[in-house]
DOSEVEX-749401 format. One record per residue: x, y, z of N, C-alpha, C in turn; residue in three letters. Coordinates in steps of 0.1 Angstrom, whole numbers, padded with zeros to 4 digits, always signed. Example, Ala and Ser with C-alpha at 12.3 -4.5 7.8 and 13.67 -1.06 7.14 Angstrom:
REM residues 2
+0132-0057+0078+0123-0045+0078+0132-0033+0078ALA/+0128-0022+0071+0137-0011+0071+0129+0000+0079SER/
REM end
This chain:
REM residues 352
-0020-0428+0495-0031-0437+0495-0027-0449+0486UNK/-0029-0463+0492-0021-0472+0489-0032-0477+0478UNK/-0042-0478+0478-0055-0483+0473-0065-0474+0463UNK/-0066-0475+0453-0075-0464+0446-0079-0472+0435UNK/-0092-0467+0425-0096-0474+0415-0088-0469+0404UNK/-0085-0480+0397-0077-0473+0385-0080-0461+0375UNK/-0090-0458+0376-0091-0446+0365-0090-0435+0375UNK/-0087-0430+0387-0083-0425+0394-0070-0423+0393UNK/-0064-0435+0393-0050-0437+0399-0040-0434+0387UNK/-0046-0432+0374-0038-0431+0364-0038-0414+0361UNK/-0024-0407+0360-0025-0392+0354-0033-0396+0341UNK/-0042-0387+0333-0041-0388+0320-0038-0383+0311UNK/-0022-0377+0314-0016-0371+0302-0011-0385+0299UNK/-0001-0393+0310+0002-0404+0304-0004-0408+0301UNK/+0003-0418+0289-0006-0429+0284-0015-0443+0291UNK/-0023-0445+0287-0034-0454+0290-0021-0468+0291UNK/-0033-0474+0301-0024-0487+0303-0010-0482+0306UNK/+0002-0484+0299+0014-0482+0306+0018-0478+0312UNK/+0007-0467+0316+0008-0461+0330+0008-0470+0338UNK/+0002-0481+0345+0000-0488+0352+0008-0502+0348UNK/+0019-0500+0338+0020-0517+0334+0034-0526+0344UNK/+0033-0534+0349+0045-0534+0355+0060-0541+0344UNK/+0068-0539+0349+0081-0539+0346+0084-0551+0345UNK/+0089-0562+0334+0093-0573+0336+0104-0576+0329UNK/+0112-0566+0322+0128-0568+0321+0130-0554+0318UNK/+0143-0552+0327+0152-0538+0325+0167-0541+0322UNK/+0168-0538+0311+0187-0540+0306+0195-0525+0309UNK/+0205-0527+0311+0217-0520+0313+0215-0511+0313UNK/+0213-0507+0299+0208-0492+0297+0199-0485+0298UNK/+0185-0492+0309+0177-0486+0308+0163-0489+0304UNK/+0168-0495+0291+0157-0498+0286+0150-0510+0292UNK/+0130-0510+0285+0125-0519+0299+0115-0522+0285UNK/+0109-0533+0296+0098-0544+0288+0087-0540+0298UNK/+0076-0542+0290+0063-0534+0303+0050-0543+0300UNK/+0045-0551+0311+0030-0555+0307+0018-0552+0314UNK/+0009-0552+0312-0003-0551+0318-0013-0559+0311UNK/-0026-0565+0319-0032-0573+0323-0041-0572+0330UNK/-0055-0573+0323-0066-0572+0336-0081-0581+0334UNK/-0079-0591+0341-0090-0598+0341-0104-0595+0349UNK/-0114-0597+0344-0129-0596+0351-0138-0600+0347UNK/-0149-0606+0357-0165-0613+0356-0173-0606+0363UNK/-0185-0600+0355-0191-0590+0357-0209-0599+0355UNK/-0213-0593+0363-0231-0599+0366-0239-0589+0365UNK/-0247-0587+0353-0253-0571+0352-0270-0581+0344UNK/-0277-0569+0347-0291-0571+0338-0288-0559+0326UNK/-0278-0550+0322-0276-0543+0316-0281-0547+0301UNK/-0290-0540+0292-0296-0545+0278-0305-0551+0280UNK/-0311-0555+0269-0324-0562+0265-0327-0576+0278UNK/-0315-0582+0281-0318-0598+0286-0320-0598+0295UNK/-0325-0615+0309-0316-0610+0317-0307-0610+0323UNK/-0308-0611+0336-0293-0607+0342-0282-0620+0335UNK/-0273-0617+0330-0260-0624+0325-0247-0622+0329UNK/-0241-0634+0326-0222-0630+0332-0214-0627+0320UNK/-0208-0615+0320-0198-0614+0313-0182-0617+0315UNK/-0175-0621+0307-0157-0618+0308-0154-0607+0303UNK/-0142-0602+0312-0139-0589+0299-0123-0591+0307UNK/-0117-0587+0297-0100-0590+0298-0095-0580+0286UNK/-0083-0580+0298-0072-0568+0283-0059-0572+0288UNK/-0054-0572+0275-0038-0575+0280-0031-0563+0275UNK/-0013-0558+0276-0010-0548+0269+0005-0553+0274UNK/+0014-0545+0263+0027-0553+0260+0036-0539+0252UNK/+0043-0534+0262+0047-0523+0253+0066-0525+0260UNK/+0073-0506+0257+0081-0507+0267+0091-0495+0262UNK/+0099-0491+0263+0111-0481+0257+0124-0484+0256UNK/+0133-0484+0248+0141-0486+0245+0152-0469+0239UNK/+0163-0471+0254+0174-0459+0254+0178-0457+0244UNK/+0179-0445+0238+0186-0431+0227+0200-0429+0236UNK/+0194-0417+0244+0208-0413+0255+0199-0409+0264UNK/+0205-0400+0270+0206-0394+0284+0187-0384+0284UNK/+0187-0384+0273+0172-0377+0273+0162-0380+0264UNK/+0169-0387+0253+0157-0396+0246+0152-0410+0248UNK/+0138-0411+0247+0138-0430+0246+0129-0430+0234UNK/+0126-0445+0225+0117-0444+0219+0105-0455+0230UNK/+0095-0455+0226+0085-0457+0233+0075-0468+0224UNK/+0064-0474+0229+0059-0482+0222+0046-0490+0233UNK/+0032-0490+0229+0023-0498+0236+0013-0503+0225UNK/+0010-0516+0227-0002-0527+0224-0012-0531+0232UNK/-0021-0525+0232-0033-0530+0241-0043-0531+0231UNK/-0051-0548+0241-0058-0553+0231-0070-0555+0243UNK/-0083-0558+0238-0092-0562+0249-0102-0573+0241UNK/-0104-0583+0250-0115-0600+0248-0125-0592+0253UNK/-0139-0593+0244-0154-0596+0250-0152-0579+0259UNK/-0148-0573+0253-0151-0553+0261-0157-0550+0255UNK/-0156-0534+0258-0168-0525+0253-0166-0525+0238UNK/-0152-0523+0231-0157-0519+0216-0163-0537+0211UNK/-0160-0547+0215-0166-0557+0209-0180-0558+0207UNK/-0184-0554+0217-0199-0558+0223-0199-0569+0225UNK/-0193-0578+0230-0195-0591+0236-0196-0603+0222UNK/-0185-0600+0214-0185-0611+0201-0173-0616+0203UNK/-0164-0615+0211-0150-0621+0213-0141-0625+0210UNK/-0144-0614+0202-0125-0610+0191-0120-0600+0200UNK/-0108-0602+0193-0094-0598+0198-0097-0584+0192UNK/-0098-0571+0198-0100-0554+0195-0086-0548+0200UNK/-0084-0539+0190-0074-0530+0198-0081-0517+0204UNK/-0074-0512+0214-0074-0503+0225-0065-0495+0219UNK/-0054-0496+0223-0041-0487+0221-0034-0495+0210UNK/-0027-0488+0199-0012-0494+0194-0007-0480+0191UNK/+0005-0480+0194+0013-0466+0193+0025-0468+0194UNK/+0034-0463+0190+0046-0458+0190+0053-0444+0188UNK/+0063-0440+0198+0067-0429+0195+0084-0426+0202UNK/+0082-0406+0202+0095-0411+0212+0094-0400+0225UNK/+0100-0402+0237+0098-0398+0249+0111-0390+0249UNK/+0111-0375+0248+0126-0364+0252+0120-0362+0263UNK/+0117-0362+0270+0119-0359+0288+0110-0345+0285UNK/+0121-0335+0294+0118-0323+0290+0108-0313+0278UNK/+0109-0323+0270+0108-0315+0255+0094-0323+0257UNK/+0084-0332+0258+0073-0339+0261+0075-0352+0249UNK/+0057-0354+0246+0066-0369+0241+0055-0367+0227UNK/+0060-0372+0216+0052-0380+0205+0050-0387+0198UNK/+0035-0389+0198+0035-0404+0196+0023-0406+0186UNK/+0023-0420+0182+0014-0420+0168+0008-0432+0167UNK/-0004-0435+0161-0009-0444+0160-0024-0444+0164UNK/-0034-0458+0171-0045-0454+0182-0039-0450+0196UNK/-0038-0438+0198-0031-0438+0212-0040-0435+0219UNK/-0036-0428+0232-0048-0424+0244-0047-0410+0241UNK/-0063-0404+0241-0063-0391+0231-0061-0378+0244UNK/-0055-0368+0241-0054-0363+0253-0069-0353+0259UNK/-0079-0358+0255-0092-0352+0260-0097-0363+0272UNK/-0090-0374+0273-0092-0378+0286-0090-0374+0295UNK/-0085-0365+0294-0082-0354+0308-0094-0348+0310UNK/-0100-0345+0298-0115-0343+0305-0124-0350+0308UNK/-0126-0361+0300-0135-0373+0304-0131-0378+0318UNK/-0120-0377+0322-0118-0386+0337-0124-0379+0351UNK/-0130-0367+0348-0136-0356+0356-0155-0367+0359UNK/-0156-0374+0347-0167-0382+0351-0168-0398+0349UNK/-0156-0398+0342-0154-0411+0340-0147-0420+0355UNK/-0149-0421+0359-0149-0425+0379-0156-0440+0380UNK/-0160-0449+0374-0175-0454+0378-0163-0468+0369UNK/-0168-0483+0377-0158-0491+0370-0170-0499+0360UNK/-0186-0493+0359-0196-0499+0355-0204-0494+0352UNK/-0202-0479+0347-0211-0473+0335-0199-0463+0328UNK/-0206-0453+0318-0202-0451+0310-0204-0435+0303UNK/-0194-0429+0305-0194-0412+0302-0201-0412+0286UNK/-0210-0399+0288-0212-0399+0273-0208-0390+0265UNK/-0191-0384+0269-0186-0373+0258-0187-0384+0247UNK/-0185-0374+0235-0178-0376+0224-0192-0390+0219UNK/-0204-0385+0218-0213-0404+0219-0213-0400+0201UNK/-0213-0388+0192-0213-0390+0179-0201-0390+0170UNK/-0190-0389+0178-0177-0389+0170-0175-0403+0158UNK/-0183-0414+0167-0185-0426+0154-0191-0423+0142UNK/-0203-0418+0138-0204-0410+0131-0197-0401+0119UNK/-0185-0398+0123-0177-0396+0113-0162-0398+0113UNK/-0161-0407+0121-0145-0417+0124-0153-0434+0128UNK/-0152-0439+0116-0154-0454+0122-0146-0462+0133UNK/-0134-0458+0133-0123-0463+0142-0126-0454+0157UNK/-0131-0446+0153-0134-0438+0169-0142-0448+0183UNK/-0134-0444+0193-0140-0450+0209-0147-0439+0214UNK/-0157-0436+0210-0163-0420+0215-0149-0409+0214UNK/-0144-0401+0224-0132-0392+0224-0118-0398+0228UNK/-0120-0408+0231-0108-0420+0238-0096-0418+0230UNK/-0101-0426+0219-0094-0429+0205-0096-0431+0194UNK/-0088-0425+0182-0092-0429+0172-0080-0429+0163UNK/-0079-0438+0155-0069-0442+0143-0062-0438+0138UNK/-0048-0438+0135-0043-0424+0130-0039-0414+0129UNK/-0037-0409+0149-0036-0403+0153-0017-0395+0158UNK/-0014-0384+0153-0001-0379+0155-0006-0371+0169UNK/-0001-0375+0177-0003-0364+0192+0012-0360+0197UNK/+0009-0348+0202+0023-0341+0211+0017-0337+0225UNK/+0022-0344+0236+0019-0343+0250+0031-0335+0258UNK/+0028-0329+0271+0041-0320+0274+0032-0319+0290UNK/+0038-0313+0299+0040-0306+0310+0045-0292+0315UNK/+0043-0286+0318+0052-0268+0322+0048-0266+0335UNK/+0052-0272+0342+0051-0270+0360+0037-0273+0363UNK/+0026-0270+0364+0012-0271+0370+0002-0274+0359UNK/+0003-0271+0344-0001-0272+0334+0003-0284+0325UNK/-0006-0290+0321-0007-0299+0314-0012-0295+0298UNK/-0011-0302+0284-0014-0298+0274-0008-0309+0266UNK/-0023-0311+0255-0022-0318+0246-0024-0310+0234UNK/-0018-0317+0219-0027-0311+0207-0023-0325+0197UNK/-0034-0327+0190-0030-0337+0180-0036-0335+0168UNK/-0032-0340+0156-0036-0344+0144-0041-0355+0141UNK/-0050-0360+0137-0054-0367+0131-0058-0372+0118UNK/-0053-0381+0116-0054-0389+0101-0064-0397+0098UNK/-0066-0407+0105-0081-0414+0105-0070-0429+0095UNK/-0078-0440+0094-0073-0448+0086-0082-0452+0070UNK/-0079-0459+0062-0084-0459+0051-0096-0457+0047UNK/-0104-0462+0058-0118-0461+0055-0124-0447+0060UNK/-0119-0443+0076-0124-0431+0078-0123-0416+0072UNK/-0109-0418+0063-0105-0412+0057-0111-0390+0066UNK/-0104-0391+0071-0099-0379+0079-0093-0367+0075UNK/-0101-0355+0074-0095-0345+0069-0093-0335+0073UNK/-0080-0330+0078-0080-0317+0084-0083-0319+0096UNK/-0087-0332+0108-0090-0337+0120-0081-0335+0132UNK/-0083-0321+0140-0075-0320+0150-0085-0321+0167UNK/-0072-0322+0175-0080-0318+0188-0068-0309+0199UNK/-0071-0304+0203-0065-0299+0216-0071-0293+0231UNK/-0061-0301+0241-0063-0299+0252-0058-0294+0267UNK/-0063-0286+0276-0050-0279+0285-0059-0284+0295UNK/-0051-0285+0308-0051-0284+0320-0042-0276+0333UNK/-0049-0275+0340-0041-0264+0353-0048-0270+0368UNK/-0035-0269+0373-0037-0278+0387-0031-0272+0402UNK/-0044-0260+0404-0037-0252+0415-0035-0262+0428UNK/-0029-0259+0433-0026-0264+0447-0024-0253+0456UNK/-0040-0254+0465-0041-0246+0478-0039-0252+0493UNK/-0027-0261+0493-0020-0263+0506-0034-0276+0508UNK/-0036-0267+0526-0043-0275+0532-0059-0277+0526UNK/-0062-0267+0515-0072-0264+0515-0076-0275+0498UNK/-0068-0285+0495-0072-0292+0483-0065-0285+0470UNK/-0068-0296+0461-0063-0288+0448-0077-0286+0440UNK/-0076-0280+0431-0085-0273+0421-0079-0274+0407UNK/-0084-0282+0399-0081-0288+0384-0091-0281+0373UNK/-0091-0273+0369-0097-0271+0352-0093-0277+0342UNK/-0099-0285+0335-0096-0286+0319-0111-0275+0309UNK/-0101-0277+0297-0108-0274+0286-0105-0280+0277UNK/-0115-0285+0264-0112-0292+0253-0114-0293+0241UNK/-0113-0291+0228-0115-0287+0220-0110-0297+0208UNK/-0124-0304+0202-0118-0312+0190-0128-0309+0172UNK/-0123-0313+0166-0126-0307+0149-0124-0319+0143UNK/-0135-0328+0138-0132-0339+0125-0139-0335+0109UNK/-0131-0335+0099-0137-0335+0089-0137-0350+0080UNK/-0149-0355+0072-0142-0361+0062-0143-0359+0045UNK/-0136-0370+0042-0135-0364+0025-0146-0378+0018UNK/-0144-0375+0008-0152-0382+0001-0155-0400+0003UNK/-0141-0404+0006-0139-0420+0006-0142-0424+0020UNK/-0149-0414+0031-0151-0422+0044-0162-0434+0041UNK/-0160-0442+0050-0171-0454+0052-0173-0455+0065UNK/-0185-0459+0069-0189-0469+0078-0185-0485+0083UNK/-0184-0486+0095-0183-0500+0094-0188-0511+0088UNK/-0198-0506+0084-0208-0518+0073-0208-0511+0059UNK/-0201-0501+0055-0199-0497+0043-0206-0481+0039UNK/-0218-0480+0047-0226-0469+0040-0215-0457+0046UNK/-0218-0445+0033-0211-0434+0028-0210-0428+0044UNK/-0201-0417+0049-0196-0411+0058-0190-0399+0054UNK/-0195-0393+0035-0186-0387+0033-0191-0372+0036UNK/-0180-0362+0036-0181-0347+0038-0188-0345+0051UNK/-0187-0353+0059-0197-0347+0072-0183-0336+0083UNK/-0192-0328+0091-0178-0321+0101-0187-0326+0112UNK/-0179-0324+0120-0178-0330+0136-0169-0318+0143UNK/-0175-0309+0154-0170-0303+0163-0177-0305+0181UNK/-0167-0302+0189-0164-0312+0198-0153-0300+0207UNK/-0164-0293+0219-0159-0287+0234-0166-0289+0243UNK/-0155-0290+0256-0159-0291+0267-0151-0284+0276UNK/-0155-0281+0290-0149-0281+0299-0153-0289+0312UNK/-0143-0287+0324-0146-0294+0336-0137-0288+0343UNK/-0138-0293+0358-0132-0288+0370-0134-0301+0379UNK/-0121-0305+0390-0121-0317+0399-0120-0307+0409UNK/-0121-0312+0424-0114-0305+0438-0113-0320+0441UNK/-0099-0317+0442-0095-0330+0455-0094-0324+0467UNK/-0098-0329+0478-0092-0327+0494-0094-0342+0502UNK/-0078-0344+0501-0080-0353+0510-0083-0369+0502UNK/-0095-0377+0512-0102-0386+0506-0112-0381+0501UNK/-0117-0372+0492-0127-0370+0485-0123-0360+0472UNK/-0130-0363+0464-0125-0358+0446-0141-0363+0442UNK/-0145-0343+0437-0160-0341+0433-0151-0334+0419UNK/-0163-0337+0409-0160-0335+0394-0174-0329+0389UNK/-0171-0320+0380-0183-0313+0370-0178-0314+0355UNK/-0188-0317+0347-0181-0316+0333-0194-0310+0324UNK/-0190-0303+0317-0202-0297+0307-0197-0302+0292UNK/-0201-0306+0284-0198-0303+0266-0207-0309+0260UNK/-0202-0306+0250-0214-0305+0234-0206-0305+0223UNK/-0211-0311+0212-0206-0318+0204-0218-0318+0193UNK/-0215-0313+0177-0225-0313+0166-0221-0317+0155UNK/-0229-0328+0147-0223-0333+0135-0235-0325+0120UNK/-0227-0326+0112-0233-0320+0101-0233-0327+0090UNK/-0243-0332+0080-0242-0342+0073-0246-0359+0074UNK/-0248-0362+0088-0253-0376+0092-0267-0377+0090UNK/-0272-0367+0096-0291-0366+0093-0292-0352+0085UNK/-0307-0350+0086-0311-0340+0074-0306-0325+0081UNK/-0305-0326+0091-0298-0310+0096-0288-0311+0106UNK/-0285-0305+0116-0277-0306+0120-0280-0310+0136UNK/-0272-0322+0139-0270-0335+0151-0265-0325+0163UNK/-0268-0322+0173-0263-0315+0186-0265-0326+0199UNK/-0252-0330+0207-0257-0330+0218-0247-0325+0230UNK/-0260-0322+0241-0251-0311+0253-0258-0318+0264UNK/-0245-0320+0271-0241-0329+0284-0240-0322+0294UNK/-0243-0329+0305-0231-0321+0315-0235-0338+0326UNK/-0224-0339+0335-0221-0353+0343-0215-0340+0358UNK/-0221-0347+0369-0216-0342+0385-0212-0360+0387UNK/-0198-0360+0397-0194-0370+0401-0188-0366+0418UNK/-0190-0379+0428-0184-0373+0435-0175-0390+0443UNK/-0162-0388+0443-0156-0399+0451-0155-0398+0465UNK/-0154-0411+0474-0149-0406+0485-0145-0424+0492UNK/-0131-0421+0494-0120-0433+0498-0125-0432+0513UNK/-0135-0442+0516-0137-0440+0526-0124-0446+0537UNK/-0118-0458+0537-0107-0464+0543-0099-0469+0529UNK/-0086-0477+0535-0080-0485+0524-0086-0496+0516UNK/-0098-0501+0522-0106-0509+0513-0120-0503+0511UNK/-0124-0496+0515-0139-0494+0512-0138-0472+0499UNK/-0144-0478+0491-0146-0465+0481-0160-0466+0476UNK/-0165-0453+0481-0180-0452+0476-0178-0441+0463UNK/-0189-0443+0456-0195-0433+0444-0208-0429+0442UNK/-0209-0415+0435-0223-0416+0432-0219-0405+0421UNK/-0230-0400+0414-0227-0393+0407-0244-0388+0391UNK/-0241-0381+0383-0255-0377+0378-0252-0375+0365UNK/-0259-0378+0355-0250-0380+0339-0265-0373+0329UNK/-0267-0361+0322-0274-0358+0317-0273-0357+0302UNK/-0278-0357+0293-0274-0355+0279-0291-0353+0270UNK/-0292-0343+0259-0301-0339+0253-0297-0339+0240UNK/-0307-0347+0228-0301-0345+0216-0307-0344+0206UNK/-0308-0331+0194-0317-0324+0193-0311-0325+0174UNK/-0321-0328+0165-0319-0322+0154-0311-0340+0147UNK/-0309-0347+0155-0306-0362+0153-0314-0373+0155UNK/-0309-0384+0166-0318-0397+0169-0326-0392+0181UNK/-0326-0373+0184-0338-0371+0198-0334-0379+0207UNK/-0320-0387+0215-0320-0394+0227-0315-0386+0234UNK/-0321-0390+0249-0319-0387+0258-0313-0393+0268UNK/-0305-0390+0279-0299-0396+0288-0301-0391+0303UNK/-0304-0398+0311-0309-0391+0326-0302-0402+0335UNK/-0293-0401+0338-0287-0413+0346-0284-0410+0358UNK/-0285-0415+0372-0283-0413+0386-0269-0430+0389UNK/-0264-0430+0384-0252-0439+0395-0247-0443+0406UNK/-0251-0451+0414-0250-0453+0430-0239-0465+0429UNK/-0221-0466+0436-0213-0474+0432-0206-0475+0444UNK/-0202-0487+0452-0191-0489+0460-0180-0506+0459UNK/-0168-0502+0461-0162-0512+0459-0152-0514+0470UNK/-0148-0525+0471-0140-0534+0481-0128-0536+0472UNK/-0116-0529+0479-0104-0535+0476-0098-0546+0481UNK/-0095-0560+0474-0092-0569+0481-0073-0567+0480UNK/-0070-0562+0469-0056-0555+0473-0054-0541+0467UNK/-0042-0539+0465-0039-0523+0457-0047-0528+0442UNK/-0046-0540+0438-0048-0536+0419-0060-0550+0420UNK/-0066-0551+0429-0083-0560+0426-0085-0558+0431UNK/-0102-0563+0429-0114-0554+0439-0126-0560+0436UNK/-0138-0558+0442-0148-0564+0439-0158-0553+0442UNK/-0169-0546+0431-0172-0536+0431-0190-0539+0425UNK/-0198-0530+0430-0213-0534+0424-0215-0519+0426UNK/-0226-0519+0414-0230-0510+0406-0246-0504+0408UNK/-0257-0496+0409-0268-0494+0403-0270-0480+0396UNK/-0273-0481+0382-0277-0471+0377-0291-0467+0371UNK/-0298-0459+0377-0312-0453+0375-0308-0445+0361UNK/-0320-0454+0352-0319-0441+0342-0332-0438+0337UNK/-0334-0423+0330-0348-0419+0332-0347-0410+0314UNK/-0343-0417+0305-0341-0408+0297-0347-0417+0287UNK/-0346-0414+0272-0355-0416+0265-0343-0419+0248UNK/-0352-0429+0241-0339-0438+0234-0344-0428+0221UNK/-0353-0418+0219-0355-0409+0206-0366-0412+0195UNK/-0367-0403+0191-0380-0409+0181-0380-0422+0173UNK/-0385-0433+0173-0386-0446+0166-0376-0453+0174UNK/-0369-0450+0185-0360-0460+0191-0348-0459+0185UNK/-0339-0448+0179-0331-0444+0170-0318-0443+0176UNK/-0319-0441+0188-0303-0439+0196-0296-0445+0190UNK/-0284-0440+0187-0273-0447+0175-0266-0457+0187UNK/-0267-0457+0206-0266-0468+0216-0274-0470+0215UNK/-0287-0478+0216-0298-0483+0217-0293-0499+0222UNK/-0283-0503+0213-0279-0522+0212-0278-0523+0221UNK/-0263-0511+0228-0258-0513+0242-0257-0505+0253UNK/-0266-0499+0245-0268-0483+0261-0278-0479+0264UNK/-0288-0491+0265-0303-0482+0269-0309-0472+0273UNK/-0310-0458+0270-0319-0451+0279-0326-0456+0290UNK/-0333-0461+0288-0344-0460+0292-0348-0471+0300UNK/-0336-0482+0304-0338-0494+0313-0326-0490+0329UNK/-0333-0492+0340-0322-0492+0351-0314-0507+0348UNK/-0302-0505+0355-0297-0522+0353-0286-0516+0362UNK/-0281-0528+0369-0273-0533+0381-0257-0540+0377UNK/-0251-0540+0384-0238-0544+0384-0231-0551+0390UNK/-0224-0567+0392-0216-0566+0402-0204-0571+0399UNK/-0194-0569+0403-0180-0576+0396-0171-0581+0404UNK/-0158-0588+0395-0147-0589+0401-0139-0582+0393UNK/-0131-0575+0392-0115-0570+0388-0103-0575+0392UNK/-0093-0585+0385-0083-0581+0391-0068-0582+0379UNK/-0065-0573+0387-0055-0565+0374-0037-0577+0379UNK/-0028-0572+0366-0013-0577+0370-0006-0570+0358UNK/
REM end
């Protein structure tokens, strides 16, 4: 399939972005220079206003450089204008910074904000180029640097492969402020392959944050001694043109409110490549949260996009949502993720 939306099209054991970055110098030995690039103007009534145009762009600049015959060291910068961690203030955010080193065989390690390997589970619902999965929605909470389960700062990971199985496990550090203690995650995948009859993907996932006394908040207030735990699972079927996804997890913090923060999700997704240019979506995003800000989440997503080549596209969005922002309007998203408003989508993408 020549044509697919990128969060499809990317494994996610590999790393974010460089998976997709193209090659713009290779020397002698191997070694390469890699960039990626993705520009888009997006038309949504999404939030309080209305309907408005957004920019959102990311660049990324990484690449490896040859050891020998089995080692490389490795290295990615990705930065994003006017995206999601900004909220539309239009500074320069980092996404990814990482460095490590790649033994082939032996898998790879790497350190820094990298791409966490629980995306392997989020990509079971994360499908949609214009809403937004809600694993991992309290991990900010007790990692300021945290992207919900994406990424967060600080981070030592060891990724690998063993024929059909995939597997992550990392450590985490956190940076000065989030001050991170004892903060691990780990994650496996298995990817039977039944011939004619499709494959069959399970993940499972499992993460643990503590902090110590010196965490902060982005605006300063205390973040200290709280724990954060954090499982899921999911399952994809690909056959063919079509890839349906289920994901269930739940995630509880202790210490942010007066007892203890619970929320349990579960997201149904289903793709289907209709031809080389036409890809429909739909999909159902539920979330219940109990003992914290009481939000709720009830989302229906109806999505189709036009490929005008393999890497742009022009894609529109509607999402119904029927959920509820929590007692006094508390949703720790409230700014930028309404419950409780539908809102529309329509864009351009185009990547290099």
């Amino acid at each position: 399939m020549k044509k697919t939306l990128l969060a499809l099209a990317v494994p996610a054991l590999l790393m974010a972005g460089s998976a997709t970055a193209a090659t713009v110098y290779t020397a002698e030995d191997g070694s390469t220079i890699d960039m990626y690039s993705r520009l888009g103007f997006n038309i949504t009534d999404r939030g309080e206003e209305d309907a408005v145009g957004n920019f959102d762009a990311r660049i990324g600049l990484g690449g490896s450089q040859v050891v020998n015959d089995q080692v490389s060291v490795i290295g990615w910068a990705e930065y994003s204008v006017n995206a999601a961690e900004s909220r539309g203030d239009g500074g320069l955010d980092p996404r990814y910074v990482w460095a490590g080193i790649d033994a082939s065989e032996a898998g790879k390690v790497t350190f820094g904000r990298v791409a966490s390997g629980i995306i392997m589970l989020s990509d079971v619902g994360d499908v949609f180029a214009a809403s937004d999965v809600l694993i991992g929605r309290q991990l900010e909470l007790v990692d300021n640097s945290a992207a919900q389960t994406f990424r967060q700062d600080g981070t030592l990971q060891y990724q690998n492969s063993f024929g059909a199985f995939d597997m992550s496990v990392a450590y985490i550090l956190g940076n000065s402020e989030s001050d991170q203690d004892g903060s691990y995650n780990a994650v496996g995948r298995y990817t039977f392959d039944m011939g004619d009859a499709g494959q069959l993907i399970p993940i499972v996932a499992y993460q643990a944050n503590s902090t110590g006394e010196n965490a902060e908040a982005a605006d300063g207030t205390s973040m200290a001694d709280r724990d954060y735990t954090f499982w899921g699972a999911g399952v994809q079927y690909k056959l063919n043109a079509l890839t349906l996804g289920a994901m269930y997890n739940q995630d509880e913090i202790k210490g942010a409110y007066a007892g203890t923060s619970k929320d349990k999700s579960y997201e149904l997704t289903a793709v289907y490549n209709i031809n080389d240019d036409w890809t429909a979506r739909a999909g159902y995003r539920a979330l219940e949260n109990t003992g914290g800000d009481e939000a709720e989440y009830k989302d229906t997503t109806l999505e189709v996009q036009y490929h005008l080549t393999a890497r742009s596209s022009i894609y529109t969005s509607y999402v119904m949502r029927n959920g509820d922002n929590g007692t006094g309007n508390t949703n720790i998203w409230s700014g930028w993720n309404d419950a409780e408003e539908d809102y529309y989508h329509l864009g351009l993408r185009y990547e290099f």
